[in-house]
N, C-alpha and C positions, 0 to 999 in steps of 0.2 A: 663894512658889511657889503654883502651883494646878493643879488638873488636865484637862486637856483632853484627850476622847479621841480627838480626830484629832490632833492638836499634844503630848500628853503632857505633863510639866512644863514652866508658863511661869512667868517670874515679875512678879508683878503684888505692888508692897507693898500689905500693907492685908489681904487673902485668904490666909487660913489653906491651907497646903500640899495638903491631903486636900481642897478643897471644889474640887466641878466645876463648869466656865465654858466659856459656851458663842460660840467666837471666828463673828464677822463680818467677813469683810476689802472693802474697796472694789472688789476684783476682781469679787467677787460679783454678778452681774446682779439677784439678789433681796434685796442687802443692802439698800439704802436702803429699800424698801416693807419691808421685818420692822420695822428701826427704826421708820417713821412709824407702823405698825401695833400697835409697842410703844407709842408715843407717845401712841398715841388711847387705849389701856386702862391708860395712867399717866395720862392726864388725867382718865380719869372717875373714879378712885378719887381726885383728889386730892395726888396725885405731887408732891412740888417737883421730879424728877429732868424736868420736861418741856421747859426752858428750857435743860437743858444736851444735852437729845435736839435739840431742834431747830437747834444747833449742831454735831453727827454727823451728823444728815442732812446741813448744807449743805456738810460738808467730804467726806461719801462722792459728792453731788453732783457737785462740782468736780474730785474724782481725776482726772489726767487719763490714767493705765496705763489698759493694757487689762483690757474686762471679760471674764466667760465665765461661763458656769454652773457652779454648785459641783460639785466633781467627787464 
C-alpha cells in the first residue's frame, strides 16, 4: 500500500504503506508535460529512471480516452 491524498490507499508492491505518491493519470491534460518535465531534472542529475520516463510519456501520448484538466 501507499498513500495518496486524493486516491487514499493504493497498492503499489515495493512502497511501504505510510509513504505518500503522488498519482498522474493519462486523462490529465498536463500529465505528459510533468512527466517530460520530470525527465529533464532526472536527466540532469544523472537519473537511470530517464529511459524508462520516456517510455510513460509515449504511452500517456498514445491514450486514446478522453483528456480534461485535473479536477
Amino acid at each position: 500500500m501507499a498513500l495518496s491524498t486524493k486516491y487514499g490507499e493504493v497498492d503499489i508492491p515495493g512502497i511501504p504503506e505510510d509513504e505518500p505518491v503522488f498519482i498522474l493519470r493519462a486523462q490529465d491534460t498536463l500529465a505528459t508535460s510533468t512527466i517530460e518535465m520530470y525527465r529533464a531534472l532526472a536527466a540532469s542529475h544523472g537519473a537511470p529512471v530517464v529511459g524508462a520516463l520516456d517510455k510513460e510519456v509515449e504511452r500517456f501520448q498514445v491514450w486514446a480516452g478522453n483528456k480534461k484538466l485535473p479536477d
